[in-house]
RONU-31448 format. One record per residue (C-alpha): residue in one letter; residue number from 1; y, z, x. Coordinates in nm, 3 decimals, m for minus. Layout:
% RONU-31448
+------+-----+---------+---------+---------+
: type : seq :      yy :      zz :      xx :
+------+-----+---------+---------+---------+
:    A : NUM :       Y :       Z :       X :
...
+------+-----+---------+---------+---------+
//
This chain:
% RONU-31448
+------+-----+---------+---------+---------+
: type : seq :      yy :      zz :      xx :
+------+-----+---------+---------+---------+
:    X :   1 :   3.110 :  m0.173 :   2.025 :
:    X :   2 :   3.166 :   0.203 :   2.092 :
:    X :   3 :   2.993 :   0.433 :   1.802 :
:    X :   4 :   3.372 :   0.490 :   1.688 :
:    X :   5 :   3.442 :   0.159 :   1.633 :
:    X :   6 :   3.038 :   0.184 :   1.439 :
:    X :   7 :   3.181 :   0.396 :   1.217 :
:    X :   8 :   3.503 :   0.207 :   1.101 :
:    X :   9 :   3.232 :  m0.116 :   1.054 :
:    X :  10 :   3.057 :   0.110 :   0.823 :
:    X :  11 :   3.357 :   0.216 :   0.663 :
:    X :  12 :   3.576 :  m0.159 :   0.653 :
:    X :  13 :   3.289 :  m0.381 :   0.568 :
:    X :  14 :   3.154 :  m0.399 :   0.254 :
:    X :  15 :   2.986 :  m0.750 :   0.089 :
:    X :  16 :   3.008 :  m1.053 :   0.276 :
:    X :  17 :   3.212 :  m1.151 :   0.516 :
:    X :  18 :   3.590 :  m1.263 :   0.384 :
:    X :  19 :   3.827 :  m1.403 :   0.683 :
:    X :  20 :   4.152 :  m1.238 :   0.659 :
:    X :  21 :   3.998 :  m0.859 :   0.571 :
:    X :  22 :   4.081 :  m0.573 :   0.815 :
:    X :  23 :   3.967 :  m0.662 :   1.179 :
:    X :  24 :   3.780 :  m0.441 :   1.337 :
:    X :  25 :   3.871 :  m0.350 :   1.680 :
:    X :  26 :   3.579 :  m0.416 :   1.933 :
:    X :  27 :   3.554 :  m0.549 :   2.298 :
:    X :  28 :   3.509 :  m0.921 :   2.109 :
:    X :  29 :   3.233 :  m1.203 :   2.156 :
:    X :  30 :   3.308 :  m1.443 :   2.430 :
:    X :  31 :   3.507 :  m1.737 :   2.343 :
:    X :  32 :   3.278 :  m2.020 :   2.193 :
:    X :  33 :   3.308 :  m2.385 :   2.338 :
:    X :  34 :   3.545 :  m2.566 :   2.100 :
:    X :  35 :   3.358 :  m2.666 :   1.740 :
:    X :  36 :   3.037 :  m2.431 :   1.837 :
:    X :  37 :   2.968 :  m2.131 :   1.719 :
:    X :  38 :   2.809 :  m1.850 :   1.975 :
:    X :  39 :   2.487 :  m1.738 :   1.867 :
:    X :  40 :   2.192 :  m1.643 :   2.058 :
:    X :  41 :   1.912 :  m1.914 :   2.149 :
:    X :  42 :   1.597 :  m1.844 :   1.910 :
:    X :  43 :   1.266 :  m1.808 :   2.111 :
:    X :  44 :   0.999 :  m2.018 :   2.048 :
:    X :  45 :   0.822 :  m1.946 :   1.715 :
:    X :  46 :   0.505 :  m1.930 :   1.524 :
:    X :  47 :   0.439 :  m2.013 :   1.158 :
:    X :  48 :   0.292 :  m1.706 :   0.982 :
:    X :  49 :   0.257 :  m1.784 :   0.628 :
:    X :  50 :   0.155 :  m1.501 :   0.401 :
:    X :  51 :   0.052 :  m1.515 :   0.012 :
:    X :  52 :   0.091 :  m1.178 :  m0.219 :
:    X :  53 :  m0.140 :  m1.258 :  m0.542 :
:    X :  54 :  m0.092 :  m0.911 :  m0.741 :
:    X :  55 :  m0.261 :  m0.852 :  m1.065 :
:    X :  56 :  m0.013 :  m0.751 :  m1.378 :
:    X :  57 :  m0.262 :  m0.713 :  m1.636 :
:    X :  58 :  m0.233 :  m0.408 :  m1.832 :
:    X :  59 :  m0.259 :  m0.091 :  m1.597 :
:    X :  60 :  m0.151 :  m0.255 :  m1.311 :
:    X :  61 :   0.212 :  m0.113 :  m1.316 :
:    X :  62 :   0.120 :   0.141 :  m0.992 :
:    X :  63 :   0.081 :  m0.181 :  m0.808 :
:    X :  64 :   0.297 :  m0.383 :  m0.876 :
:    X :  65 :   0.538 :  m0.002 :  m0.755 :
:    X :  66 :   0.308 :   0.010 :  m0.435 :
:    X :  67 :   0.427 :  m0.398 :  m0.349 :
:    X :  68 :   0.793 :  m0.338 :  m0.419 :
:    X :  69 :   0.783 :  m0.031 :  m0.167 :
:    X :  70 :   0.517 :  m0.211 :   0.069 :
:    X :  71 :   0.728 :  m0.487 :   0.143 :
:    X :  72 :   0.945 :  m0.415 :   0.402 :
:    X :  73 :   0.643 :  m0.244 :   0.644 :
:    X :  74 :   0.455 :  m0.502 :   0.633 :
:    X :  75 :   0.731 :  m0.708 :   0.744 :
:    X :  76 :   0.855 :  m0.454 :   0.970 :
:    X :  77 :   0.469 :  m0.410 :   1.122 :
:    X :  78 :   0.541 :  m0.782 :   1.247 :
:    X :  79 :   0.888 :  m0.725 :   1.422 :
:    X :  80 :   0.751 :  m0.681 :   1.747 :
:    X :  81 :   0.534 :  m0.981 :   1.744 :
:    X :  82 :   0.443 :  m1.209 :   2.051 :
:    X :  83 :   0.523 :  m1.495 :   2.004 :
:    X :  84 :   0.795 :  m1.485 :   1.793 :
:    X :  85 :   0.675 :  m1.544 :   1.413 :
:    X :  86 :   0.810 :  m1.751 :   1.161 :
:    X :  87 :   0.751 :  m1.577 :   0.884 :
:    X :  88 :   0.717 :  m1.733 :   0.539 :
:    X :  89 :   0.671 :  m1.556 :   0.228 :
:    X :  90 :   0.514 :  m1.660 :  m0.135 :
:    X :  91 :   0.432 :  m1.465 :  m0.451 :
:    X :  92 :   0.188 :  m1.530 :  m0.712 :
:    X :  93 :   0.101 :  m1.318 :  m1.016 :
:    X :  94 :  m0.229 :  m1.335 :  m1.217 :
:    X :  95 :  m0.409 :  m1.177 :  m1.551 :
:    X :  96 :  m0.148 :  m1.213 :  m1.763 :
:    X :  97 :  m0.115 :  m1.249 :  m2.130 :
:    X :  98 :   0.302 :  m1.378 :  m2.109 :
:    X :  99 :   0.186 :  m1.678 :  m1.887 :
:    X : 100 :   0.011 :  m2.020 :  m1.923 :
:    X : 101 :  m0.323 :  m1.997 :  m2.043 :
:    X : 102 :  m0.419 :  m2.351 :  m1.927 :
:    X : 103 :  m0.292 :  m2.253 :  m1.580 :
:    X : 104 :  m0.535 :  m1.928 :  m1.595 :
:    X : 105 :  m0.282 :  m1.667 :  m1.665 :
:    X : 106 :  m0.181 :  m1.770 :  m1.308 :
:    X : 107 :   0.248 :  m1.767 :  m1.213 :
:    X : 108 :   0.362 :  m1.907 :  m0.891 :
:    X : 109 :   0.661 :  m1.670 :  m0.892 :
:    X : 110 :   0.790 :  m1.766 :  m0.557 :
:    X : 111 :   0.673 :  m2.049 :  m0.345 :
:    X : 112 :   0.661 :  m1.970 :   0.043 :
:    X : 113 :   1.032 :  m1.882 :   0.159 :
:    X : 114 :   1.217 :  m1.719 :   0.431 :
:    X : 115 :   1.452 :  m1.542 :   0.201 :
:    X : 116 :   1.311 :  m1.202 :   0.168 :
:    X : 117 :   1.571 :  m1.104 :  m0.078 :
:    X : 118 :   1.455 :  m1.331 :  m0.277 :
:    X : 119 :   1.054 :  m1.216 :  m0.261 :
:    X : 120 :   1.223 :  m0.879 :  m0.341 :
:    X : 121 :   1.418 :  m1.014 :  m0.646 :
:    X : 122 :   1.038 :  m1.123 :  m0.817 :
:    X : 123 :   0.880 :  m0.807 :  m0.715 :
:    X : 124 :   1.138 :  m0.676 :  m0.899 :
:    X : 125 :   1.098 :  m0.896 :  m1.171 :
:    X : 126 :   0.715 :  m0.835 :  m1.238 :
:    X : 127 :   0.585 :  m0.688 :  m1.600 :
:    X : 128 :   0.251 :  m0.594 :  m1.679 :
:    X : 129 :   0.088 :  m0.776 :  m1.991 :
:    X : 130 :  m0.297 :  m0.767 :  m2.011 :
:    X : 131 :  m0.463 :  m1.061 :  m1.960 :
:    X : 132 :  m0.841 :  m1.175 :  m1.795 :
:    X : 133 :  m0.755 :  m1.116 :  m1.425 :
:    X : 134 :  m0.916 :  m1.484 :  m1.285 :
:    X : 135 :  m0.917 :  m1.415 :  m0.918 :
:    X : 136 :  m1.091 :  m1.754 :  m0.809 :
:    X : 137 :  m0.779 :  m1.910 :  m1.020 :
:    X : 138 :  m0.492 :  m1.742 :  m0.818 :
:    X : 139 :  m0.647 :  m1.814 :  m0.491 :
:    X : 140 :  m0.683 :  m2.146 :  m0.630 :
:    X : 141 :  m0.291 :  m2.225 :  m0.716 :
:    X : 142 :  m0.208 :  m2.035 :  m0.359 :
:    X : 143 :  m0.386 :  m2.345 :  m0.203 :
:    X : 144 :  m0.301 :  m2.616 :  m0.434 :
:    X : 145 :   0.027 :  m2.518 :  m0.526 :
:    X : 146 :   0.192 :  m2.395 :  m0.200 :
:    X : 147 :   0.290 :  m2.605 :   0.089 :
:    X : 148 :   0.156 :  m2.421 :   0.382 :
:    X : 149 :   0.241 :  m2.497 :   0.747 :
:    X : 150 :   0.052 :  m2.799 :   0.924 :
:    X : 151 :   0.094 :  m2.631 :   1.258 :
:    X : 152 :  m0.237 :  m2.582 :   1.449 :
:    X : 153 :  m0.140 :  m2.229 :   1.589 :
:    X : 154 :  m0.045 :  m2.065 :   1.242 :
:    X : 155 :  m0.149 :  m1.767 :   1.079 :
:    X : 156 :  m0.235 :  m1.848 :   0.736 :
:    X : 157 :  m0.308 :  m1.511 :   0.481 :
:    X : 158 :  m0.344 :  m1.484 :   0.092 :
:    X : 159 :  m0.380 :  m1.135 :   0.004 :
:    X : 160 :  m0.548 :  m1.090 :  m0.308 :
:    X : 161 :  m0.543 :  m0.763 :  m0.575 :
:    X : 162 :  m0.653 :  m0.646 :  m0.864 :
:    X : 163 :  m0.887 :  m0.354 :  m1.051 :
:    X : 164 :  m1.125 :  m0.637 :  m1.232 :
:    X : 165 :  m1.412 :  m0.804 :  m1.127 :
:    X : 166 :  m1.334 :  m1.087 :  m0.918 :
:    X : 167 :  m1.600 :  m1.296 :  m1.051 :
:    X : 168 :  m1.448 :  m1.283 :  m1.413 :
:    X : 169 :  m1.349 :  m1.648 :  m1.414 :
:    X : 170 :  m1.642 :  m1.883 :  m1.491 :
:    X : 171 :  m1.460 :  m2.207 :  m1.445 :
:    X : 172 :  m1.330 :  m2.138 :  m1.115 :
:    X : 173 :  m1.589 :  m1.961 :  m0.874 :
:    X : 174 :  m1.444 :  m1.714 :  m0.621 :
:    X : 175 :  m1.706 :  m1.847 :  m0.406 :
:    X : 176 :  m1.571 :  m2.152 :  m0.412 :
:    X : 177 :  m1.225 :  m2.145 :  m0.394 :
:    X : 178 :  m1.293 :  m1.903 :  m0.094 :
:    X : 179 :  m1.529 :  m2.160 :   0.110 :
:    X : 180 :  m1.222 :  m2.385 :   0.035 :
:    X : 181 :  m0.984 :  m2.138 :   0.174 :
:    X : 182 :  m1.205 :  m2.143 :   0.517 :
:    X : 183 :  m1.170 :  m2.498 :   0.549 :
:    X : 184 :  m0.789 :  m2.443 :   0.517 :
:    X : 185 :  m0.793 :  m2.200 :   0.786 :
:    X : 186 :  m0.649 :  m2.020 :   0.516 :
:    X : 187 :  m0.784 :  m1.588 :   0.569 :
:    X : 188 :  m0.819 :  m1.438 :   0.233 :
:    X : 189 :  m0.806 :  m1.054 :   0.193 :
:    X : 190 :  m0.959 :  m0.903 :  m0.065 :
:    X : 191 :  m0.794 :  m0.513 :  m0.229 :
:    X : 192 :  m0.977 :  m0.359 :  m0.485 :
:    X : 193 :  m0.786 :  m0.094 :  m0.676 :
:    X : 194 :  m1.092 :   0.096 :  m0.766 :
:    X : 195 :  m1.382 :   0.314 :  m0.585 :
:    X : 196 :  m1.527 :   0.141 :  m0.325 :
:    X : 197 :  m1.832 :   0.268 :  m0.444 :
:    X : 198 :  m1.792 :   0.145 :  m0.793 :
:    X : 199 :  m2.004 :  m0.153 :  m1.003 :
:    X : 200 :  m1.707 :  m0.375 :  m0.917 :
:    X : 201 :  m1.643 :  m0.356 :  m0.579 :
:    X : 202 :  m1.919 :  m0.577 :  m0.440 :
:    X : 203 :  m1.753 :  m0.892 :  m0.586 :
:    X : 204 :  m1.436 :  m0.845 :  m0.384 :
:    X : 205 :  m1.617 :  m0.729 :  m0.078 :
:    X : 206 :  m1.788 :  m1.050 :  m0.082 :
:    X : 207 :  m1.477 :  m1.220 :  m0.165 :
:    X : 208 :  m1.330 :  m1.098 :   0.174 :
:    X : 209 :  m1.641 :  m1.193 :   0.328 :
:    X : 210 :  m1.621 :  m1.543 :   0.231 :
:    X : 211 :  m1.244 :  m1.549 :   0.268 :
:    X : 212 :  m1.288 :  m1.416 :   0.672 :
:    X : 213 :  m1.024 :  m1.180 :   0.544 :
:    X : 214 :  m1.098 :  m0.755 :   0.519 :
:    X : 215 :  m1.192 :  m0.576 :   0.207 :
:    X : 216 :  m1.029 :  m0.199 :   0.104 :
:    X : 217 :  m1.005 :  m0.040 :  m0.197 :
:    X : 218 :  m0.709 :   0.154 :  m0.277 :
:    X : 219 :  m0.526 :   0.394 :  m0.508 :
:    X : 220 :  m0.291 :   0.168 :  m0.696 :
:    X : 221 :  m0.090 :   0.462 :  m0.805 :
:    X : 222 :  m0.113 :   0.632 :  m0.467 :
:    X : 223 :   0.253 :   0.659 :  m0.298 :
:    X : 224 :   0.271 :   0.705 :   0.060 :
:    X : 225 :   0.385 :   1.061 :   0.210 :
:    X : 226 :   0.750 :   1.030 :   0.242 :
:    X : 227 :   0.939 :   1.201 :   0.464 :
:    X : 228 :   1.290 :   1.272 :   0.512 :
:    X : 229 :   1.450 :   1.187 :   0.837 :
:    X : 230 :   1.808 :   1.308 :   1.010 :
:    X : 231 :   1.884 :   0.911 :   1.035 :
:    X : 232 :   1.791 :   0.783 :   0.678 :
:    X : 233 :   2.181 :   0.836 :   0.566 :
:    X : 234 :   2.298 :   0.637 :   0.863 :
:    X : 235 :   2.060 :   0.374 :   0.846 :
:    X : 236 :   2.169 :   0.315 :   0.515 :
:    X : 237 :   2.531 :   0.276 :   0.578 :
:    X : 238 :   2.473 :   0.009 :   0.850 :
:    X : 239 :   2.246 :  m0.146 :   0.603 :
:    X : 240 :   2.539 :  m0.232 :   0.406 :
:    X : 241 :   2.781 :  m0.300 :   0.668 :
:    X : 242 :   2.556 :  m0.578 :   0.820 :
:    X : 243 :   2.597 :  m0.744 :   0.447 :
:    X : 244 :   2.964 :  m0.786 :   0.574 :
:    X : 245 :   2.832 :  m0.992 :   0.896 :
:    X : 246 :   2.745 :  m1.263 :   0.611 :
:    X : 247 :   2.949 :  m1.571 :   0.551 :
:    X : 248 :   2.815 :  m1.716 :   0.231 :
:    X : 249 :   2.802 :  m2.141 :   0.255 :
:    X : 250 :   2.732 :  m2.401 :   0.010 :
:    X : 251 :   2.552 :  m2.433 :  m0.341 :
:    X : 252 :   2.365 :  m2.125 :  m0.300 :
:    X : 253 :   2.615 :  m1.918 :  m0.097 :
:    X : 254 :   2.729 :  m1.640 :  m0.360 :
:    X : 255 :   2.375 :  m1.649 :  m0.485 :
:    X : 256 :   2.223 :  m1.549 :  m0.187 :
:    X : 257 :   2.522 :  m1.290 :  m0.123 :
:    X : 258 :   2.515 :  m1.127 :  m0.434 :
:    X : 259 :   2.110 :  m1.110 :  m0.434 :
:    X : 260 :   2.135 :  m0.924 :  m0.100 :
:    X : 261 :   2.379 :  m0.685 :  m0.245 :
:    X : 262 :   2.104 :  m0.657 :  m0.544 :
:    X : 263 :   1.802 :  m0.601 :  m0.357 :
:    X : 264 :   1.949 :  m0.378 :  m0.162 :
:    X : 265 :   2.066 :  m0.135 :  m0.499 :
:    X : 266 :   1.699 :  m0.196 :  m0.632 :
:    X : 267 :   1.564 :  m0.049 :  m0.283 :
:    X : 268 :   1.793 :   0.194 :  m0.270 :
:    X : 269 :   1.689 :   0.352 :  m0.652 :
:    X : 270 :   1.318 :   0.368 :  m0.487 :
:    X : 271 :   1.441 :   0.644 :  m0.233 :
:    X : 272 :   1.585 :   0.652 :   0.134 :
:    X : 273 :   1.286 :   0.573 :   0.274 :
:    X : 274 :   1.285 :   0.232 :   0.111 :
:    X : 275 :   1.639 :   0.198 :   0.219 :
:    X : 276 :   1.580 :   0.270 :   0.574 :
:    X : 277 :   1.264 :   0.067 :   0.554 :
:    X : 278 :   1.474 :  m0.215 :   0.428 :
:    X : 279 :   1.706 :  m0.176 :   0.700 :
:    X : 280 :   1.487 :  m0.234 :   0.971 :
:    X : 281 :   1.380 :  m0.518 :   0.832 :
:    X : 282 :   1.769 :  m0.685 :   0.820 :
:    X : 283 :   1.750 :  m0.560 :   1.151 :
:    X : 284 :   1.489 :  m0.798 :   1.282 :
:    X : 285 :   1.475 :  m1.154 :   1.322 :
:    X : 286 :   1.188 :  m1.181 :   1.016 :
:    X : 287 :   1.508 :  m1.145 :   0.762 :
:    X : 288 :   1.659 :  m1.493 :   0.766 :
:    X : 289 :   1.931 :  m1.595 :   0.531 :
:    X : 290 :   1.969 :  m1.989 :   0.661 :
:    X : 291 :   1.991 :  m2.125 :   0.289 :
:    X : 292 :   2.340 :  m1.970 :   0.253 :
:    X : 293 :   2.465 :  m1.772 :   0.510 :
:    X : 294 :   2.647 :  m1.954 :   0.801 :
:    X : 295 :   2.562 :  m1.735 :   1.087 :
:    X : 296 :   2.209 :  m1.795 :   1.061 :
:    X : 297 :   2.178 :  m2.123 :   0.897 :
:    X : 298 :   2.392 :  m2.210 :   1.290 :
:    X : 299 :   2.165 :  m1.993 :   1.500 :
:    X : 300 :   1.836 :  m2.183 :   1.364 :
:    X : 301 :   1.972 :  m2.479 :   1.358 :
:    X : 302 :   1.994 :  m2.573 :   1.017 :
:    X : 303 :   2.326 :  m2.708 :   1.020 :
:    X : 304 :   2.618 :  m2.814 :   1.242 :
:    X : 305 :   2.921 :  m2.620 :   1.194 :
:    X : 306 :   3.113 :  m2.952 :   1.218 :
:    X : 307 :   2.941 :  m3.095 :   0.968 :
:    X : 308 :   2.994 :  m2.830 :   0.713 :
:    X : 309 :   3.164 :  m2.947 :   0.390 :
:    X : 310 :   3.498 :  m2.808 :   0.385 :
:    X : 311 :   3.443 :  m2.740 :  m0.001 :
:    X : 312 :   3.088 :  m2.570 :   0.118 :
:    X : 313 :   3.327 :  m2.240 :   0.288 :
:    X : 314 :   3.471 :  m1.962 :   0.184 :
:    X : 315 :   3.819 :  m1.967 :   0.077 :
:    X : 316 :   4.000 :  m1.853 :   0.364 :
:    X : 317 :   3.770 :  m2.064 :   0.658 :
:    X : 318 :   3.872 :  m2.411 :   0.455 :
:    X : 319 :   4.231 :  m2.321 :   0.582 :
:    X : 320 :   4.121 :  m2.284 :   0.942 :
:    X : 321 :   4.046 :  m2.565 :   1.223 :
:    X : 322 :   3.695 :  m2.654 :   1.388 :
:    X : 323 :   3.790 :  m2.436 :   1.637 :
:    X : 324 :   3.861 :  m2.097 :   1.459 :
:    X : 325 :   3.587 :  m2.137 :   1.215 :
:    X : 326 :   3.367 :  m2.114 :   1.550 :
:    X : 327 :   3.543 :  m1.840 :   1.665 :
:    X : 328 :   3.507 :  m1.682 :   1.329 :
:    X : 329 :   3.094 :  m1.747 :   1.293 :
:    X : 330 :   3.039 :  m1.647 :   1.694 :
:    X : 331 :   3.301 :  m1.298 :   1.558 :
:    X : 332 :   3.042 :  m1.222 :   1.250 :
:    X : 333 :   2.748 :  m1.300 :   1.511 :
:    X : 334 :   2.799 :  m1.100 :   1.735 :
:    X : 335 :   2.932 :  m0.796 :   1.508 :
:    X : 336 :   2.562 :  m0.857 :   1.307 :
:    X : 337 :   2.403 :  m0.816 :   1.656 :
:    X : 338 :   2.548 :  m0.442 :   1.771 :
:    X : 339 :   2.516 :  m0.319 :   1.451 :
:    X : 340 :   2.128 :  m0.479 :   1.425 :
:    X : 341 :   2.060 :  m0.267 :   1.783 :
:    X : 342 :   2.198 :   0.037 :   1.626 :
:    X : 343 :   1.967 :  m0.015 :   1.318 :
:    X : 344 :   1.663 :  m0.084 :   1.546 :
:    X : 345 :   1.712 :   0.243 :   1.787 :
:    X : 346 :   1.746 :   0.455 :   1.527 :
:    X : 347 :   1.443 :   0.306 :   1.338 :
:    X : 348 :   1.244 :   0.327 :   1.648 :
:    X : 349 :   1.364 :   0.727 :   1.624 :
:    X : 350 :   1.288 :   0.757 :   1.245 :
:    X : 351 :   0.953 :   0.636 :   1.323 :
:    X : 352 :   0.866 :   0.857 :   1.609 :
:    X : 353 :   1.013 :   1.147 :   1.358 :
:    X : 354 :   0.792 :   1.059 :   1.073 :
:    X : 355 :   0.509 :   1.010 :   1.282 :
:    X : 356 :   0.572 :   1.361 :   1.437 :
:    X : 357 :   0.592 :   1.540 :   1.103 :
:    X : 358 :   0.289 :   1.366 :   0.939 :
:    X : 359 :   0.022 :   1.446 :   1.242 :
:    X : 360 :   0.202 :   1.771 :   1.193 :
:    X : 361 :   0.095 :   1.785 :   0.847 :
:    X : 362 :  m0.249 :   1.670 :   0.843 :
:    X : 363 :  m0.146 :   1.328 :   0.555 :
:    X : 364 :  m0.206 :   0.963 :   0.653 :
:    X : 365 :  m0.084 :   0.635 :   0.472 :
:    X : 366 :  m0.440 :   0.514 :   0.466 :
:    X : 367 :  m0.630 :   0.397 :   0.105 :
:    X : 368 :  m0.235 :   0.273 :   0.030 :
:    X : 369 :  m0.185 :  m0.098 :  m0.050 :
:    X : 370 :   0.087 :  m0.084 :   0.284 :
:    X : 371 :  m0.181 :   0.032 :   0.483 :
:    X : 372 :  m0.418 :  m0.226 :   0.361 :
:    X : 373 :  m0.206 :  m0.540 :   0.391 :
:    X : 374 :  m0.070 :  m0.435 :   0.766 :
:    X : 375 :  m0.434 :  m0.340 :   0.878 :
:    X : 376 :  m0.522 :  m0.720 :   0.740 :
:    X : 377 :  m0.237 :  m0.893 :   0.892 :
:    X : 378 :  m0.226 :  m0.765 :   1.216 :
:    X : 379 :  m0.630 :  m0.798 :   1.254 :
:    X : 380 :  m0.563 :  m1.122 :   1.175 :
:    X : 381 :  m0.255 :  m1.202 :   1.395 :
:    X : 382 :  m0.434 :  m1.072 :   1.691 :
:    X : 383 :  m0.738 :  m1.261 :   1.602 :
:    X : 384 :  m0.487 :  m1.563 :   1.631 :
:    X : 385 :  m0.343 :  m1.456 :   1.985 :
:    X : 386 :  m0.034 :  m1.243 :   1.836 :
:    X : 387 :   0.028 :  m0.923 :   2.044 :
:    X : 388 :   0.194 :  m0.632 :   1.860 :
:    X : 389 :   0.449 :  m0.438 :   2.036 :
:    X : 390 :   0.624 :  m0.149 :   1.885 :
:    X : 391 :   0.748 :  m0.170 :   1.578 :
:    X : 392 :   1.070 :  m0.023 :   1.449 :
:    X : 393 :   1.107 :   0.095 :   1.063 :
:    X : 394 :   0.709 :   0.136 :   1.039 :
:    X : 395 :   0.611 :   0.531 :   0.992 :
:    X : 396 :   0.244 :   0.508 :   1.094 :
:    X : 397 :   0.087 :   0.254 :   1.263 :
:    X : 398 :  m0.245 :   0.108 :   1.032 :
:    X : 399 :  m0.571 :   0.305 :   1.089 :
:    X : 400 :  m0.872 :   0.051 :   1.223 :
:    X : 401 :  m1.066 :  m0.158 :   0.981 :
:    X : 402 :  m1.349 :  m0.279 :   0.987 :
:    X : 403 :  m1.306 :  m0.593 :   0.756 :
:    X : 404 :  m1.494 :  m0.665 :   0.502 :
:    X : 405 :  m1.854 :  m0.512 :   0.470 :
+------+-----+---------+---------+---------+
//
């Protein structure tokens, strides 16, 4: 696709995909055998399965901010990743007063999913209420309520914050739950929004320690440095043109299209830097839509094209044979791939930019919650034989830890 023909993507394509809208003119995918839809073989992957328990007790409102724009670095951190991950997603929110007080003030407010959109939706959704903050009881429910991966080689990570004491909870022991954790091969990472130096810190240092995860305390109100880049506008605009490379399928089609379309007006309100973030991140192959968009439900295999429900399409594909609804998915497929390399080479630039200006300027992300979460999860990826590559969409790369001490 020449960058004219870019431009008229960015210009045409707006919300899912809808046979019968304006074509735009390209070179074209090759033709797909008849009833199969062209799509890229996946490589093989690896489960990574990682747990966000935030605290939203009173005061906690700068965190629950600091997850909302965290989110797509971290994920972005891992886009580079060898061998490929399977990433997997789950939320939990503790210490507060709206939830179930037999369940600990503990909400499971997403169980482990692929659908990023959808993590993005209850980050979204989060409201402080005060509460006791019972960390033993959240990393509890992560491991009793979740269904983690049985695979042998995967990277299993709770990620645990708050600005209490962890050891508040005197029916379930951190200590406890944490030696559980180990047996799991479950890591559990311990962020203190306090002074490291503080009364309170020792509890979650030694719930890191326990947890084979890494301490750090953080700033919960602490934003990172942002900084403008010449490519934040563009990356926005193919943001929203790859929303047209979606064909919405089945029960939870126009769900998942409209949330995408959602989450990306809620990043968007947070500043171009979470837009440009977030675009990276639809860039890579860590933002998977199987449950109700065609193209990728096809390319991991989640369906058969041929086994589709008729009454599962859009509109306009129920009119069409086997044959062109192929055509149509391997179309959308490969348009979502040109525009994905555009979004990843200019990432790769707005990364080398912001990384430029920042040395230039003496600042650092470090004692952020981004900066703590990537620093845990790729120490612990490489721990588990994942090599990091360069990763697009992520300004600077996390300083060294040194776990939890």
């Amino acid at each position: 696709m020449t960058p004219k023909n870019l431009i008229a993507v960015v210009a045409l394509l707006v919300g899912c995909a809808v046979p019968g809208a304006p074509a735009v003119a390209d070179d074209g995918p090759a033709a797909a055998p008849a009833g199969k839809a062209a799509t890229d073989p996946v490589p093989p992957e690896r489960p990574v399965d990682l747990v966000l328990c935030l605290d939203t007790s009173n005061s906690m409102d700068g965190l629950i901010d600091a997850a909302k724009r965290s989110l797509w670095d971290v994920v972005n951190d891992l886009s580079h990743v060898k061998p490929l991950p399977h990433l997997r997603v789950a939320l939990l929110s503790y210490g507060n007063h709206g939830y179930d007080k037999a369940e600990g003030w503990v909400r499971t407010d997403a169980p482990f999913t692929e659908d990023l959109d959808f993590i993005s939706e209850k980050l979204f959704g989060l409201r402080t209420n005060g509460g006791e903050e019972y960390v033993g009881r959240v990393i509890g429910a992560s491991l009793d309520r979740l269904a983690w991966s049985d695979d042998a080689k995967a990277l299993r990570i709770v990620v645990v914050a708050g600005n209490e004491s962890a050891d508040q909870d005197r029916e379930v022991a951190f200590r406890d739950v944490c030696a559980r954790a180990a047996k799991k091969s479950v890591i559990v990472n311990a962020i203190y929004c306090g002074n490291p130096d503080d009364a309170i810190a020792p509890s979650w240092r030694e719930v890191a320690k326990l947890g084979e995860g890494e301490f750090a305390a953080i700033d919960q109100d602490r934003r990172a440095p942002v900084c403008a880049t010449p490519y934040d506008a563009l990356l926005g605009q193919l943001s929203t043109a790859l929303n047209a490379t979606y064909i919405p399928f089945g029960s939870y089609g126009d769900i998942g299209c409209r949330n995408q379309v959602a989450q990306d007006g809620n990043n968007d309100a947070l500043g171009a830097a979470n837009t440009a973030s977030r675009a990276a991140t639809k860039a890579s192959t860590n933002y998977r839509s199987s449950s109700w968009d065609l193209v990728d439900a096809i390319k991991y295999k989640d369906c058969e094209l041929a086994k589709v429900a008729t009454t599962d399409l859009p509109a306009a594909m129920q009119k069409m044979t086997l044959e062109e609804r192929a055509k149509f998915v391997a179309e959308m497929a490969a348009k979502r791939a040109e525009i994905q390399k555009q979004v990843a080479e200019l990432s790769l630039k707005r990364n080398e930019f912001i990384a430029a200006e920042m040395a230039k300027q003496g600042v650092t992300v470090e004692g952020t919650l981004a900066s703590a979460v990537r620093r845990a999860v790729r120490a612990q990826a490489e721990r588990k034989g994942f090599t990091f590559g360069v990763a697009v969409g992520v300004a600077v790369a996390p300083a060294a830890g040194s776990g939890a001490k």
